[in-house]
N, C-alpha and C positions, 0 to 999 in steps of 0.2 A: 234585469237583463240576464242575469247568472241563472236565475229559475228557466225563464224560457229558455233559452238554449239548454239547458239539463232535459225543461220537457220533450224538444223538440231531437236532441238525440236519444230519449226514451222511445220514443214513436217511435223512428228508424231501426231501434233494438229489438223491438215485438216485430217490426213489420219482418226482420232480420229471421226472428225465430218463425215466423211464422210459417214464412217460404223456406226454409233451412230443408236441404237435400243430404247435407250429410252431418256430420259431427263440426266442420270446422267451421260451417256459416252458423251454426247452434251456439259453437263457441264464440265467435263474435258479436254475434245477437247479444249474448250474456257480457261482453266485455263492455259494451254500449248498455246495456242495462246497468250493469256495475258502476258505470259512472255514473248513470243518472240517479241512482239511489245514493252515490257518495256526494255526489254535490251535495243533493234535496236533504240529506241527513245533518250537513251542517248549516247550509243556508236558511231552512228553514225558520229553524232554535233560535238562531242569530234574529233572522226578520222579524219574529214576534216580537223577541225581547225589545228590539229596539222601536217598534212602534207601538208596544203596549203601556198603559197607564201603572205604575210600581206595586198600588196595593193589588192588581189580577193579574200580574203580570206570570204568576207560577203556573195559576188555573187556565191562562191561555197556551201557556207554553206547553202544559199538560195536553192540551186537548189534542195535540198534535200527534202524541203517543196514543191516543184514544183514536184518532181514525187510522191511525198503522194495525190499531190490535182490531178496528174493525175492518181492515181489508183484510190482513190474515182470516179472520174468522169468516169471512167472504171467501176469504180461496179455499179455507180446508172445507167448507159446506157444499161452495157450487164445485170445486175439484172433484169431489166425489161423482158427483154428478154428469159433468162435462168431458168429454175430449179434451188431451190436453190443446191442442191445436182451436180447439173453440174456445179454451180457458186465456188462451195469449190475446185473440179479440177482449176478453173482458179488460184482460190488462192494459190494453190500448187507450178504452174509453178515459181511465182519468187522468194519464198523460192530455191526452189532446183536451179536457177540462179545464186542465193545469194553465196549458199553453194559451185558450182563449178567457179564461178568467183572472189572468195578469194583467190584460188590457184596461180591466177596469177598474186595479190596483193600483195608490202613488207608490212611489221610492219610497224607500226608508228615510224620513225627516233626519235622523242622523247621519245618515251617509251623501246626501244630498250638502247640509254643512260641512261636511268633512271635504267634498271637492268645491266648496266655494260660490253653489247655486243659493243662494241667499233668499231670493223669491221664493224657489218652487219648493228650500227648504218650510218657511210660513205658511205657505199655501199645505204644503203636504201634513205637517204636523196642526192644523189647523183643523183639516179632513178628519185625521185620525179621532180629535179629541173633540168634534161638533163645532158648530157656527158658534153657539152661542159661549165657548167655554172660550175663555183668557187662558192664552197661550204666552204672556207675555213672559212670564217668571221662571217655565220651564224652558222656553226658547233660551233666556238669557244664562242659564247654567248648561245647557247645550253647548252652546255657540264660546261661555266662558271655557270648558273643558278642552274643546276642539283645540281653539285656541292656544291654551298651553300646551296642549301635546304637539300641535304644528312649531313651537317653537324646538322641540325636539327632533333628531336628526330622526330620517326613514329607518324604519324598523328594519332587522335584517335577521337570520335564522339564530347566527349567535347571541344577538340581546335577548332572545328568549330566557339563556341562563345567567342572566345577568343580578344582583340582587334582591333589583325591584320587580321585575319578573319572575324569579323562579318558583315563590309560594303558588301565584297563581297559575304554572306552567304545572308543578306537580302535584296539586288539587285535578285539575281536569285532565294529565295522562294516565295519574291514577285513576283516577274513578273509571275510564274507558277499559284499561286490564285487567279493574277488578270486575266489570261488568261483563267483558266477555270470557273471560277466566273461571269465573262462575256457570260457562258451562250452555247458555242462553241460547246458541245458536245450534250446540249441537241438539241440546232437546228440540229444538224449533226446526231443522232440519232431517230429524230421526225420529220424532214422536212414534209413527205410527210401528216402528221399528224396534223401539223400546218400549211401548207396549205390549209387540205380541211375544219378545222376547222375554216379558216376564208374563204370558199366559192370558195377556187380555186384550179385547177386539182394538185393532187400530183405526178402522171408520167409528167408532164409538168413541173411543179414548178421546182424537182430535176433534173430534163432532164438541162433545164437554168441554176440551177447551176454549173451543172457537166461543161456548155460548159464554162462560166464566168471564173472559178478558175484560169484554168491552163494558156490563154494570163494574167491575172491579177499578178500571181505571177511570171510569166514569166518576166514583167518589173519590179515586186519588185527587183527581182536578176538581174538585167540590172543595175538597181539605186543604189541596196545596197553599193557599196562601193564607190560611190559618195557622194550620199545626209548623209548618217552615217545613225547608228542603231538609235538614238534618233528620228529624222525628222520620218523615218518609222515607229515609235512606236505610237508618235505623233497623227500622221496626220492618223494610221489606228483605234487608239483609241478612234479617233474625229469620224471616219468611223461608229464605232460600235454602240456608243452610237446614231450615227444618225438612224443607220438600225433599235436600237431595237428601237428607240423614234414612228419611222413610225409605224413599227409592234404594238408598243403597241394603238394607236393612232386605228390602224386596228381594233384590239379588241374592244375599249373602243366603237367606234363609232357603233359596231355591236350590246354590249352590251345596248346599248341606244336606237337602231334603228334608227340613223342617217348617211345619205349620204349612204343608202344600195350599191349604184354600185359601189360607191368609197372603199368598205369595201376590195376586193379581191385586186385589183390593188395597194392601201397603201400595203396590208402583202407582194405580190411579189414585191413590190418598196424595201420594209425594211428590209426582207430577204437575195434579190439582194445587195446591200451595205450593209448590213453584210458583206456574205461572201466574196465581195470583198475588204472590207477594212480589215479585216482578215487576209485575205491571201496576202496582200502586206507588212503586220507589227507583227500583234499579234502571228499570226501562226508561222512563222520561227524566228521571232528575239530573243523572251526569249529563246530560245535553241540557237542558235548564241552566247548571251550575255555569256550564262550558259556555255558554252564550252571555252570561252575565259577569261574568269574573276579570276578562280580559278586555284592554286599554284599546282605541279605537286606535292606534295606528300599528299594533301589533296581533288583533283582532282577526285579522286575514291571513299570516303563518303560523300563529298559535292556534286560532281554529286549524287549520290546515294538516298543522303536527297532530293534531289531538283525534282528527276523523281518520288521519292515514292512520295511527296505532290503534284505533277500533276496527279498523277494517283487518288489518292483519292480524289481529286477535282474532279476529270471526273467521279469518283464513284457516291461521292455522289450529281453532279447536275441533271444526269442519274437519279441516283434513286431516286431523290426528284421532279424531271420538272412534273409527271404526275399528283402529289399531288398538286403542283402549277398552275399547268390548271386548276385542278379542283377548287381551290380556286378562282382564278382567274386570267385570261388569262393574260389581261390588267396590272395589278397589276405586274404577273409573268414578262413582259416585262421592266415593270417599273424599277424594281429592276437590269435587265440583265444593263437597259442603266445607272444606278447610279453607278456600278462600273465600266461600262467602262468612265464616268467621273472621278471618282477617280483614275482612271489609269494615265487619262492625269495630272492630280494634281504630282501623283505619280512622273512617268518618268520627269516629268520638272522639279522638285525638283531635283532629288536623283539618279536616273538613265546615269550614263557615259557614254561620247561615246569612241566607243574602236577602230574604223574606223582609217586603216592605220597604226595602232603600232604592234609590233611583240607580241608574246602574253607574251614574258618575260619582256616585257614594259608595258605591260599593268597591270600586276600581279605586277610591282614594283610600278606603279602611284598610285593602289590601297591601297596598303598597305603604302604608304607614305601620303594617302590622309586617315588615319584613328586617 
């Protein structure tokens, strides 16, 4: 029910943009958009997780990041190409997809037991996992879990920092500040911008990365429930701080007037690994972790906390990267790769792997590990 109505005020945000006559119907377009991508961002992470089987349960949740990096790569290729006014039709099409391919989707078998529907809970996790598979044993640690958590009072904003809660509250608001801290949106909203500021074509630059993403994250979610969520966090972390170390390196040496030929080819080396270590770790796994790590009656405000401090991260690196070019480019980079080192500090500390456990095993290590 929370998907459709997201899709269905997506639709109204394009139709919004589409007819927009001045700036403030543009603005509201984008307000209705903005929600439908805030829902979809944490609802989605969530629905997998809980309707998928534990050993693919990373590589589906992955795939989810993999059709994000293939509509990006869809917008920077057909944007090129289109009006934007033609470009807001395309974006229409997989709202209104969304909206009539729910229909043929159950509820989440988890959240189905968690209000008491007992039937349509069987039935649903039944669907999920074929006619022919016995559902009896996962049913029953289901329905046991629920169960003790309903003996538990209603979750409320403060038992988030409660004990037993807070490991898993600052695992997942970490990972969301380190992720857009790292810089992620402002490149993804300035590409073409910071490429030709450091001397190289911006319909080229995003054309490469549009093609990079999607095989890149395609083998994330091949790996993910192999290698674990930590090794990807890792080893995209390392990624990042590499991509911006180049990129800054670009600036600096532009800023000096050293190695001028070298100055374009560093930014699209730096960029290039960026986004592709990105999109094998940073992009999909803090949403992965965040959908698996929290208790099902606190699940709906801790996701909640966790998507509103991603979004305001994406706010305010948006609205602050222009001011930070203008300071300085070199400098601006600097900073992107210091926290994707802290990142790796971070996750090899603190950060669990959840690879292979059901998610009521994973919610019990949790809380056992506080």
């Amino acid at each position: 029910m929370t998907m459709r109505f997201a899709a269905v005020v997506g639709i109204f945000g394009w139709i919004t943009v589409y007819f927009a006559k001045d700036a403030m119907m543009l603005y509201v377009g984008r307000v209705l958009l903005g929600y439908c991508t805030g829902v979809l961002s944490y609802v989605v992470p969530v629905f997998i997780s809980e309707i998928a089987p534990k050993d693919i349960r990373g590589g589906l949740a992955t795939s989810n990041q993999l059709f994000i990096c293939s509509g990006c790569s869809a917008a920077y290729i057909i944007g090129a190409l289109l009006s934007w006014r033609s470009l807001v039709v395309v974006g229409l099409v997989p709202c209104a997809v969304l909206l009539v391919g729910l229909f043929f989707i159950p509820e989440s078998p988890r959240w189905l037991a968690n209000i008491g529907r007992e039937k349509a809970f069987h039935a649903s996790l039944q669907k999920f996992r074929g006619e022919d598979y016995d559902i009896s044993e996962e049913a029953t640690e289901i329905k046991g879990y629920i169960e003790s958590n309903h003996r538990l009072p209603k979750a409320r904003i403060q038992d988030l920092f409660q004990r037993k809660n807070i490991y898993a509250v600052t695992v997942g608001v970490s990972l969301m500040i380190f992720q857009q801290l790292g810089g992620i949106n402002a490149l993804g909203f300035y590409t073409s911008y910071i490429f030709s500021s450091a001397g190289f074509s911006g319909k080229l630059g995003t054309t490469l990365i549009g093609i990079i993403q999607i095989p890149v994250t395609l083998v994330g979610a091949l790996l993910m429930d192999r290698s674990g969520r930590r090794a990807h966090l890792l080893v995209s972390s390392s990624g990042t701080f590499l991509g911006c170390f180049l990129t800054r390196l670009s600036f600096y040496f532009k800023a000096q007037g050293l190695y001028p030929q070298l100055v374009p080819t560093l930014a699209l080396c730096g960029i290039l690994v960026y986004y592709g270590a990105y999109s094998v770790g940073m992009g999909p796994v803090p949403w992965i972790i965040m959908s698996e790590i929290f208790s099902i009656n606190t699940k709906a405000i801790a996701g909640g906390l966790v998507t509103l401090v991603s979004w305001i991260g994406s706010f305010a690196i948006s609205y602050s990267f222009n001011f930070l070019m203008d300071w300085n480019p070199a400098g601006t980079f600097f900073l992107f790769s210091a926290v994707s080192l802290v990142t790796v500090l971070f996750v090899a500390k603190l950060v669990p792997e959840t690879k292979g456990g059901t998610l009521e095993e994973i919610q019990a290590l949790l809380q056992t590990s506080t």
